[in-house]
C-alpha positions as CSV (number, residue, x, y, z in Angstrom):
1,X,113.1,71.8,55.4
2,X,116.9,72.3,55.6
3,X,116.9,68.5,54.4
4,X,115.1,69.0,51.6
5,X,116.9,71.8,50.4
6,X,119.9,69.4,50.1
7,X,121.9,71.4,53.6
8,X,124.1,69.0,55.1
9,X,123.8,67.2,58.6
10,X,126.3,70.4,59.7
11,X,125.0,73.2,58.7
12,X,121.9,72.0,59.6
13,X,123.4,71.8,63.4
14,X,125.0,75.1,62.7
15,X,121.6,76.6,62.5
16,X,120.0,75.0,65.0
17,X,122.6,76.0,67.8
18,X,122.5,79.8,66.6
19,X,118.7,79.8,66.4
20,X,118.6,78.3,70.2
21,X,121.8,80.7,71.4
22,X,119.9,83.7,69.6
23,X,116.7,83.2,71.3
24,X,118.5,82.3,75.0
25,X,120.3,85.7,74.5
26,X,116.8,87.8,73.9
27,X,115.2,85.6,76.6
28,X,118.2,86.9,79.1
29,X,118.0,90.6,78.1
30,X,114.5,90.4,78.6
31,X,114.9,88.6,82.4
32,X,116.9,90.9,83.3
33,X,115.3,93.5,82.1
34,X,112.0,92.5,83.5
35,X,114.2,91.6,86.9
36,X,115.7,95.1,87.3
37,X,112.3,96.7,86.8
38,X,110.6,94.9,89.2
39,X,113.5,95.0,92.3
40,X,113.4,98.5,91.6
41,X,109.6,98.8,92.4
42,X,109.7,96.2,95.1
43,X,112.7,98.4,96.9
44,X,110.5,102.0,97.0
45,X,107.7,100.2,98.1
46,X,109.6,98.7,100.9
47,X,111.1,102.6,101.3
48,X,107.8,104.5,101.3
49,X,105.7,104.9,104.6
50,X,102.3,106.0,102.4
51,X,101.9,103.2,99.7
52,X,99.5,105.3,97.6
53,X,101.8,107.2,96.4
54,X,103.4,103.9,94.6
55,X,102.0,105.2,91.0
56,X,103.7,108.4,91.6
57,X,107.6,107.0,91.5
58,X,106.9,104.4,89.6
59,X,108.7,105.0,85.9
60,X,106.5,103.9,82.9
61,X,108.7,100.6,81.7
62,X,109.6,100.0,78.4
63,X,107.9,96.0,77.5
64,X,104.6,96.0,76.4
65,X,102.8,93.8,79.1
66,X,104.2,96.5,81.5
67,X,103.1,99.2,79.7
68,X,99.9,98.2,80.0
69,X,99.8,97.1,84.2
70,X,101.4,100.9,84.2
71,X,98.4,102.2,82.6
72,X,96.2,100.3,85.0
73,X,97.8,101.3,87.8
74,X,97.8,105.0,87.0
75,X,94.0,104.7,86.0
76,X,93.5,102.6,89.7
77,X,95.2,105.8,91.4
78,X,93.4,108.3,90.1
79,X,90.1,106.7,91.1
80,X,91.1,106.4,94.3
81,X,92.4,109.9,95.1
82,X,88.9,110.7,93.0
83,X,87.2,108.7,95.9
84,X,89.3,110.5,98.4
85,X,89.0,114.1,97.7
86,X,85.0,113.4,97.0
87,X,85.5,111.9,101.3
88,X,87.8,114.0,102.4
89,X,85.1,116.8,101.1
90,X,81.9,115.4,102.4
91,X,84.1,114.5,106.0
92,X,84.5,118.6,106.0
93,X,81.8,119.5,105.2
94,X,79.9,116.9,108.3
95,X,82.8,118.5,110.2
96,X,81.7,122.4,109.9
97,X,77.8,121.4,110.5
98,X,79.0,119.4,113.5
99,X,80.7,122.3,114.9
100,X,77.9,125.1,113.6
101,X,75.1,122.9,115.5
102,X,77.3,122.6,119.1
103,X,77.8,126.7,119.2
104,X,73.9,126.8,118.4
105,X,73.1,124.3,121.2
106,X,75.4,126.4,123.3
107,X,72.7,129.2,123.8
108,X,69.8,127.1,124.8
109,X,72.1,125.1,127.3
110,X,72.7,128.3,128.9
111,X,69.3,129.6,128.8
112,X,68.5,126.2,130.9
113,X,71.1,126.8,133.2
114,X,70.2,130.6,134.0
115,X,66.6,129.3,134.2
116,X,67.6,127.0,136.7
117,X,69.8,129.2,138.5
118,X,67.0,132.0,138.9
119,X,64.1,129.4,139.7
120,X,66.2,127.2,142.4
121,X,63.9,124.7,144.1
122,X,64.9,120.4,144.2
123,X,63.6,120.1,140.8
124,X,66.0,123.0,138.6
125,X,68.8,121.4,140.9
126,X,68.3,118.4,139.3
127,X,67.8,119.6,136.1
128,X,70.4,121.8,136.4
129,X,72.8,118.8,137.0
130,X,71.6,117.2,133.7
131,X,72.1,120.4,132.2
132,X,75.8,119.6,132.9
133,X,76.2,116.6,132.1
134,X,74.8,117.4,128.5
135,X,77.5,120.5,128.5
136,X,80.0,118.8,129.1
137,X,79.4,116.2,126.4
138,X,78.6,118.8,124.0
139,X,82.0,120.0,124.8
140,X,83.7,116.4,124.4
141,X,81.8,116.3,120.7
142,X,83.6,119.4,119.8
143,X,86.7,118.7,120.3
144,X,86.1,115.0,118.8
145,X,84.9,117.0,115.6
146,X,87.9,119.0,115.5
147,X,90.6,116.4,116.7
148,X,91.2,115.7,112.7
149,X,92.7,119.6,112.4
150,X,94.1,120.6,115.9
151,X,97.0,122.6,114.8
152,X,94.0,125.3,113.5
153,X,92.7,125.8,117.3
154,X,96.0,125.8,119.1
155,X,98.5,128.5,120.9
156,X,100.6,127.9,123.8
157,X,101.6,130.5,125.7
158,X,102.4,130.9,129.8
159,X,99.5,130.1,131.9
160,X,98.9,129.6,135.8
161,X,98.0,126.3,136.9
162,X,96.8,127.2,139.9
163,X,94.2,129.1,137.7
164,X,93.3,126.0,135.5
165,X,92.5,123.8,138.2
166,X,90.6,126.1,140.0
167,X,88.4,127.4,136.8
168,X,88.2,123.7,136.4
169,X,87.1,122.8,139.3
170,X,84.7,126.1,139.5
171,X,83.0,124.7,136.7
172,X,82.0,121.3,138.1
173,X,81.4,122.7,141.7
174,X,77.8,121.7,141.8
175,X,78.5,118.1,141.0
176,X,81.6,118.0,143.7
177,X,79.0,119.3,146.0
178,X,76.2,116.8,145.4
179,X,78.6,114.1,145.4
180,X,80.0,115.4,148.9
181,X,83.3,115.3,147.5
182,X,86.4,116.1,149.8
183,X,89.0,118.6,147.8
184,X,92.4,119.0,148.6
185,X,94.4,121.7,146.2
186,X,98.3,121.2,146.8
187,X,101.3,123.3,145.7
188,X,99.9,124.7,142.4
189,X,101.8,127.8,142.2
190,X,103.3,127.3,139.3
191,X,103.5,128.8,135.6
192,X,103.0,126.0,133.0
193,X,103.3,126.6,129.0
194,X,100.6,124.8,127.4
195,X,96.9,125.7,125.4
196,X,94.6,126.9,128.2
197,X,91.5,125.7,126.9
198,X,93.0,122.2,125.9
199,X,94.3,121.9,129.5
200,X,91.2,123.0,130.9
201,X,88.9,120.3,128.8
202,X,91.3,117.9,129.7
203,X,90.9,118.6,133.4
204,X,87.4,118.3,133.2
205,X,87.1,114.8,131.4
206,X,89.8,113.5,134.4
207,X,87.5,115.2,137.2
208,X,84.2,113.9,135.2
209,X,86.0,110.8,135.2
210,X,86.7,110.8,139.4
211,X,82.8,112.2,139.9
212,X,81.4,109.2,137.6
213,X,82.9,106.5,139.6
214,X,82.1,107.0,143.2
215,X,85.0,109.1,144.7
216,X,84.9,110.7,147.7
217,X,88.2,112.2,147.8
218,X,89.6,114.2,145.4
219,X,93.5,115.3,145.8
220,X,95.3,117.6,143.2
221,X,99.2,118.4,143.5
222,X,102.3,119.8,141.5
223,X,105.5,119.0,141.5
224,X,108.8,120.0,140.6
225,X,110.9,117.7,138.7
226,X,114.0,118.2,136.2
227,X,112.8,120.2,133.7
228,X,109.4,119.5,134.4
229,X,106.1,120.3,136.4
230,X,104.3,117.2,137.3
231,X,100.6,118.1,137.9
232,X,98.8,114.8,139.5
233,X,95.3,114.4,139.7
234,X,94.1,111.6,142.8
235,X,91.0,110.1,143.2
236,X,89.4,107.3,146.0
237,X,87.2,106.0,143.2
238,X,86.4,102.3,142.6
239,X,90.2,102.3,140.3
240,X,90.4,100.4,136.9
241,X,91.1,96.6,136.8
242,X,94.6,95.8,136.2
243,X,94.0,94.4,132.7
244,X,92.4,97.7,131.5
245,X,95.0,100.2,132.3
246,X,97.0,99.7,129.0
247,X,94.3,100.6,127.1
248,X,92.0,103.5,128.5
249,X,93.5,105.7,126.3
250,X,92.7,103.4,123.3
251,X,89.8,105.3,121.1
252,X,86.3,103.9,122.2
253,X,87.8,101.9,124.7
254,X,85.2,101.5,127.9
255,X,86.5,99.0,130.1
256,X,84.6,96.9,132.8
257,X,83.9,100.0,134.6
258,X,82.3,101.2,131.8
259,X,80.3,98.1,131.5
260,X,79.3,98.2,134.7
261,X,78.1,101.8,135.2
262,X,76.9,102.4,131.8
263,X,78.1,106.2,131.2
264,X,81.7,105.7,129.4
265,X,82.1,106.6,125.9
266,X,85.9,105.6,125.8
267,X,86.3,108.9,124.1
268,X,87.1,111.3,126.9
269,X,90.8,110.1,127.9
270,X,91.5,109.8,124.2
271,X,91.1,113.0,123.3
272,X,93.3,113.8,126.2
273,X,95.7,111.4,125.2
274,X,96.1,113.4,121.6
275,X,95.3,117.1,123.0
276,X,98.4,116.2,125.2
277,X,100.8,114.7,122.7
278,X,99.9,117.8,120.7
279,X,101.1,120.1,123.0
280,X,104.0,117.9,123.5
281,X,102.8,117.1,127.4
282,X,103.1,113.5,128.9
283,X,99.8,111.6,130.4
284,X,100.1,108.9,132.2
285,X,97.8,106.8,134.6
286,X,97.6,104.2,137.2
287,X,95.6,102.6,139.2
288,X,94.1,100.0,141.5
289,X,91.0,98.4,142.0
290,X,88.9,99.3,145.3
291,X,91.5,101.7,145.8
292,X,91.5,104.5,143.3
293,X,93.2,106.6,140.1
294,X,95.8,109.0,139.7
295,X,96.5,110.5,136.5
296,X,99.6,112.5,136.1
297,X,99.8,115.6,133.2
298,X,103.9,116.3,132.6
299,X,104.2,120.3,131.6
300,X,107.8,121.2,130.6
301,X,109.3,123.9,131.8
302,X,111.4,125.4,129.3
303,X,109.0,127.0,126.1
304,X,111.8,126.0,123.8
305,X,110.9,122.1,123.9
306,X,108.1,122.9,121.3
307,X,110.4,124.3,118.9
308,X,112.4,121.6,119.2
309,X,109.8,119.0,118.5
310,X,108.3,120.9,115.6
């Protein structure tokens, strides 16, 4: 067109190069442009620990195509924490009735037990050892229900452990009896800080764990160590195969044992493994096959560790 408008070979050149340098130099602004943006999202993404909250930080750009994958992503987020609160609401909800129906069972699992404890003959003693047994998983539901919101149900203050293990111990007694179980109570004159009713489920889902799996012996000790009382809990039991020990405190986690026996629910040492890292206590377990379990709960000594944590 410059042709035929008569514009020499020059200016036609002249053109050419300004139109192309022009349209390099918009290109550029907008790379960079589009370059900058993007880092810039890419970096607090790598920075953030919850990526949902991506929409949140991210600024509304200033190109159209980005304008509109904004829009999209702020539409996208709002479903989703829609979808979340309508969850989050229902999971509650399941929550309270959970909790409502275990206090209601409470009353006719006592009413058995009294029953059975006025009317003793082979058959209540039975029954009254199923009883138990349902009790005690009744008790392992409750806290699964309320594992979600712990800080709600939870005070330490000074208790005996002597005490603990003894109530404990008092409440399984018919079961240790049956079983002709062999206790020996070591050296547990000492004042722990902890959440007594915490401690004490978790001392019953360790001794439910020894009574399951034929133990004979049953040997509880404290110690003094550091800054710490070292509570150990030793059964005779048939003991965990070497390549389950890392994960019985897994959630759901049941083992061989479990498969063999049949009455795990690989719930019980998980919720003792977060009831104790809660109250800021250390758990820990070995064993050996054929030869038996110890399980060791750390207390510390000085109150002011769970300030320090918090």
């Amino acid at each position: 067109m410059l042709s035929v408008y008569g514009i020499s070979d020059y200016g036609i050149g002249f053109v050419c190069i300004a139109m192309v340098l022009v349209d390099s130099g918009l290109l550029a602004v907008e790379y960079f442009q589009k370059h900058m943006y993007y880092h810039k999202i890419l970096k607090i993404s790598e920075a953030l620990d919850k990526q949902t909250l991506m929409s949140e930080l991210i600024e509304e750009p200033s190109f159209e195509e980005g304008k509109i994958w904004w829009l999209l992503l702020q539409r996208a987020n709002k479903s989703m924490n829609d979808e979340i609160a309508t969850y989050r609401i229902l999971q509650e909800e399941y929550k309270t009735y959970i909790e409502a129906w275990i206090h209601e069972i409470k009353t006719p699992i006592a009413s058995t037990r009294l029953m059975c404890e006025n009317h003793k003959n082979d058959f209540t003693k039975v029954l009254g050892n199923e009883v138990s047994k349902i009790d005690s998983f009744v008790e392992q539901a409750l806290f699964y229900a309320r594992s979600t919101s712990l800080e709600k149900d939870y005070v330490i203050k000074e208790i005996s452990l002597n005490d603990l293990v003894r109530g404990t111990i008092k409440k399984h007694a018919r079961l240790l009896i049956e079983k002709k179980i062999i206790l020996q109570l070591e050296q547990l004159d000492y004042k722990v800080f902890a959440d007594s009713k915490w401690v004490d489920f978790i001392l019953g889902q360790l001794l439910s764990n020894s009574i399951k799996y034929d133990t004979t012996t049953l040997k509880c000790e404290a110690v003094e160590k550091d800054e710490q009382i070292l509570l150990t809990i030793a059964d005779n039991g048939v003991g965990i195969p070497i390549q389950d020990i890392g994960r019985v405190f897994n959630k759901g986690f049941t083992g061989e044992n479990g498969r063999i026996y049949g009455k795990s629910t690989g719930i019980g040492l998980y919720l003792c493994k977060k009831l104790c890292d809660k109250m800021h206590l250390g758990i820990s377990l070995v064993s050996e096959q054929g030869v038996g379990t110890t399980v060791t709960l750390v207390f510390p000594k000085d109150k002011r560790i769970f300030f320090e944590e918090e």
